[in-house]
C-alpha positions as protocol buffer text, in pm:
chain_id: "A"
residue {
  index: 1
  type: UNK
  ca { x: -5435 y: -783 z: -531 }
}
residue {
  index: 2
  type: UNK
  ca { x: -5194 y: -534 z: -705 }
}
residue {
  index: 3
  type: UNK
  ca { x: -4956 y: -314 z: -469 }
}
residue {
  index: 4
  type: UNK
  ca { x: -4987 y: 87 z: -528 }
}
residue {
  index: 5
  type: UNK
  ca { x: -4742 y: 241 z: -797 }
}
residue {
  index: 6
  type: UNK
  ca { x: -4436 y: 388 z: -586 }
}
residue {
  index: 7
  type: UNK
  ca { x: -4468 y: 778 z: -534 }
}
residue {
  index: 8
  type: UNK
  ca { x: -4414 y: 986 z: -839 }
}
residue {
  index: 9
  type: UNK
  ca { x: -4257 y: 1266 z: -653 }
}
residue {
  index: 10
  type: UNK
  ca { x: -3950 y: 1182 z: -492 }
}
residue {
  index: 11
  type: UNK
  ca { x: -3758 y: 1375 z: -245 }
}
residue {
  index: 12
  type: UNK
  ca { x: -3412 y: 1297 z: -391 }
}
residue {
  index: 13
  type: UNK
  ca { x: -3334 y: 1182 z: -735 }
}
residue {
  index: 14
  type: UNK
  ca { x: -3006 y: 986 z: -785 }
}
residue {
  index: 15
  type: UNK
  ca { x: -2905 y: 981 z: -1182 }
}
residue {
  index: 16
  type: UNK
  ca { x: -2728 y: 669 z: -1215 }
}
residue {
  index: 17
  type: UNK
  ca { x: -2736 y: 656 z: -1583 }
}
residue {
  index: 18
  type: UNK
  ca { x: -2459 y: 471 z: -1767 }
}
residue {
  index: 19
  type: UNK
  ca { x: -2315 y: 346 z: -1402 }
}
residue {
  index: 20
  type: UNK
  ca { x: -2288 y: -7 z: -1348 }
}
residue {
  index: 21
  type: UNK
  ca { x: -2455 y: -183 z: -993 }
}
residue {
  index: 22
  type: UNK
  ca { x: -2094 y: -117 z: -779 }
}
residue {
  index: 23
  type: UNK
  ca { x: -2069 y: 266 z: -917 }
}
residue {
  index: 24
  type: UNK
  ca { x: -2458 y: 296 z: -871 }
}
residue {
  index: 25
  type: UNK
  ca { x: -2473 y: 181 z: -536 }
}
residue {
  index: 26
  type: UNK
  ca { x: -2196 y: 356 z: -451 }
}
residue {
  index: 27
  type: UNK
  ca { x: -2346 y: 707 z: -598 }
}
residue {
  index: 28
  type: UNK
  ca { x: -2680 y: 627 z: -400 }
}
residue {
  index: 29
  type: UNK
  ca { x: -2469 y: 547 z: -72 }
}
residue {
  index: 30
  type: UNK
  ca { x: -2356 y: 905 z: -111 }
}
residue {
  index: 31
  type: UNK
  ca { x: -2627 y: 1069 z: -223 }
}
residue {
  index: 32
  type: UNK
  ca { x: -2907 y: 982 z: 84 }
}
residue {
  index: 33
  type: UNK
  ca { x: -2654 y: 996 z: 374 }
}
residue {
  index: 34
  type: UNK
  ca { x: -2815 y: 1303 z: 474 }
}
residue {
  index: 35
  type: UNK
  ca { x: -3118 y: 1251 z: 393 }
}
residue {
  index: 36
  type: UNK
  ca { x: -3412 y: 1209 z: 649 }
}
residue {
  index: 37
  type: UNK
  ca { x: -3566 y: 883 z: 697 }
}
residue {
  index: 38
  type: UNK
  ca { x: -3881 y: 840 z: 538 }
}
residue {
  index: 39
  type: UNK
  ca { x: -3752 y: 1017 z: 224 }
}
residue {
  index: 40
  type: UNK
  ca { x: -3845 y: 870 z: -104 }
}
residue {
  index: 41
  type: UNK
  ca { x: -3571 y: 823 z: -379 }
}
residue {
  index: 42
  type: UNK
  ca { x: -3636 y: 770 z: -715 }
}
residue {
  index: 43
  type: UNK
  ca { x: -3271 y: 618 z: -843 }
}
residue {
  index: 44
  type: UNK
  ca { x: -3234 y: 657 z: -1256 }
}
residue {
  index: 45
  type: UNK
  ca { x: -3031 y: 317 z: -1369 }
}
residue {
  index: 46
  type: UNK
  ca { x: -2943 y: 200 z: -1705 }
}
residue {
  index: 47
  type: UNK
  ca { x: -2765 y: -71 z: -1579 }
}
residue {
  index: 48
  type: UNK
  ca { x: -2991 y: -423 z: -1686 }
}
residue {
  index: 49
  type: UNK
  ca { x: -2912 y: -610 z: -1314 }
}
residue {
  index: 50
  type: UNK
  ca { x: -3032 y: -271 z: -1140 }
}
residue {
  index: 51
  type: UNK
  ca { x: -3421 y: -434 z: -1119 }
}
residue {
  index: 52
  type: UNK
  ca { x: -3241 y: -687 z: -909 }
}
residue {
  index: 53
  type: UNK
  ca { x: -2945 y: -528 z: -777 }
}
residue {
  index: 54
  type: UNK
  ca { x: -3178 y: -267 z: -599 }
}
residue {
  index: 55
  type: UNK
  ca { x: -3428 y: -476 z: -419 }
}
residue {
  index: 56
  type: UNK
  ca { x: -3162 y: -688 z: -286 }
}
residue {
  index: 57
  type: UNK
  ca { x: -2949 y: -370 z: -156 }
}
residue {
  index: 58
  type: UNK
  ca { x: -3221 y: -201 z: 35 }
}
residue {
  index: 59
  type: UNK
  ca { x: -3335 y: -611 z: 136 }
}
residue {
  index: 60
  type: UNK
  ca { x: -2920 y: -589 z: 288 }
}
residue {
  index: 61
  type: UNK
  ca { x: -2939 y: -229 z: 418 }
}
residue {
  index: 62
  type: UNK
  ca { x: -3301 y: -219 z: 565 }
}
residue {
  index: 63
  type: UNK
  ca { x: -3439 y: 36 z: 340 }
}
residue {
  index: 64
  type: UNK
  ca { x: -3824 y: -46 z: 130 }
}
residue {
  index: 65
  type: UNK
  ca { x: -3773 y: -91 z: -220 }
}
residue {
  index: 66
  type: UNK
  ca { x: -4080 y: 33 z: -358 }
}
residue {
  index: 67
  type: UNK
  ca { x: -4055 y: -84 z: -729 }
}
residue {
  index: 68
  type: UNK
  ca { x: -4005 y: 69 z: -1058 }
}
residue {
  index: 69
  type: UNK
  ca { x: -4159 y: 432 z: -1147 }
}
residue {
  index: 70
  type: UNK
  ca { x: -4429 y: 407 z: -1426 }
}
residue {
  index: 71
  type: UNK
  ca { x: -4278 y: 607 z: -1732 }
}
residue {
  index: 72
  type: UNK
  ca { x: -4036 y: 667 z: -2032 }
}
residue {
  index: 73
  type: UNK
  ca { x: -3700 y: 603 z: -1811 }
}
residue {
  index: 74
  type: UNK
  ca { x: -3594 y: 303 z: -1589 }
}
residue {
  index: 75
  type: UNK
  ca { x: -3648 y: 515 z: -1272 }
}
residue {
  index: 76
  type: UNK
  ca { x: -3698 y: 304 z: -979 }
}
residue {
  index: 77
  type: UNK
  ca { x: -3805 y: 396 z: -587 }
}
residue {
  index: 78
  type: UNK
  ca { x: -3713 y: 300 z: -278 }
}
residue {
  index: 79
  type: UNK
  ca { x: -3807 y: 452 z: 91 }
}
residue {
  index: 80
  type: UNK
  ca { x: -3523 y: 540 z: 357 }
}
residue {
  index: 81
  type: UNK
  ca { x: -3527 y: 363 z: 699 }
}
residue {
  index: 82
  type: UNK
  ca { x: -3403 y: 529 z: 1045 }
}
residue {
  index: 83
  type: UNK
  ca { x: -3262 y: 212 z: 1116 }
}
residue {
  index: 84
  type: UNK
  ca { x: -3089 y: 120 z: 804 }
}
residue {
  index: 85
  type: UNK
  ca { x: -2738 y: -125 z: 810 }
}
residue {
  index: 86
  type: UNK
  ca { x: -2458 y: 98 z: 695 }
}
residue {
  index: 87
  type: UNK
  ca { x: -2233 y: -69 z: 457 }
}
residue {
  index: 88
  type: UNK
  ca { x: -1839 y: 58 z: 363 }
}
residue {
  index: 89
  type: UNK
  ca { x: -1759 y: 357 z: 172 }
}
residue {
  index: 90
  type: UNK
  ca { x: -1560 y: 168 z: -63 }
}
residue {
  index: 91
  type: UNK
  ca { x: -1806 y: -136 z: -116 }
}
residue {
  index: 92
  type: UNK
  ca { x: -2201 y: -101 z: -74 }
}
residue {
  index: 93
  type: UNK
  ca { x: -2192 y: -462 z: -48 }
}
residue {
  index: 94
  type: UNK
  ca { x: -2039 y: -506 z: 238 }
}
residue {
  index: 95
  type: UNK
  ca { x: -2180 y: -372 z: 617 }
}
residue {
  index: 96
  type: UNK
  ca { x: -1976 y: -219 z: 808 }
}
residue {
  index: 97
  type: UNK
  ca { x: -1798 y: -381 z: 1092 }
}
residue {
  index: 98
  type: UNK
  ca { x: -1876 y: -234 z: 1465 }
}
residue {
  index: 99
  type: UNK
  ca { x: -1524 y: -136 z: 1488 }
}
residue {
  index: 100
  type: UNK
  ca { x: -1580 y: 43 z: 1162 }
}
residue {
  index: 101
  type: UNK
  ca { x: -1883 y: 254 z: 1272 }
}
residue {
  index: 102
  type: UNK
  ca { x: -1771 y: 394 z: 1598 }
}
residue {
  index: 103
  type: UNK
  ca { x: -1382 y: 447 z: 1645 }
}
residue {
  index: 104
  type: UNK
  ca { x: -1274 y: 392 z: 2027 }
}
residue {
  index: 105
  type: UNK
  ca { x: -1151 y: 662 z: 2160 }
}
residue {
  index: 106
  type: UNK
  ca { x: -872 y: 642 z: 2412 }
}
């Protein structure tokens, strides 16, 4: 049994052409902060690791992978998650620390 292509129209595109994983990850950390759960993203990646690199982000964060878009370009899709793990600003690799998402106040 074959799974169903991912979507072919995405809510958000993120163009990570040229970037390598860190700057890609980075760019997509940025780009779907706002955006509502449930949205698809298509994510455009040159880099070679991204087909591995992505599934295992969104494995880390909580988000679907979906797989990569049929076509011309290496477009691949992923689904966002209401209850996704946040990782740092500065490293997508990394989840952020409890201290880190909620400051005390005092």
């Amino acid at each position: 049994m074959t799974s169903p292509p991912p979507p072919a129209d995405p809510g958000l595109t993120v163009d990570g052409t040229g970037l390598l994983c860190v700057t890609l990850l980075l760019r997509l950390r940025d780009q779907i902060a706002d955006a509502p759960p449930g949205t698809v993203v298509h994510v455009i990646a040159t880099d070679p690791a991204a087909p591995l690199d992505l599934p295992a982000w969104c494995h880390m964060t909580g988000h679907t992978y979906l797989g990569p878009v049929p076509g011309e370009r290496p477009v691949y899709a992923l689904r966002l998650t209401a209850d996704a793990r946040a990782t740092r600003p500065d490293a997508p690799w990394h989840p952020l620390r409890r201290q880190q998402e909620q400051p005390r106040s005092g």
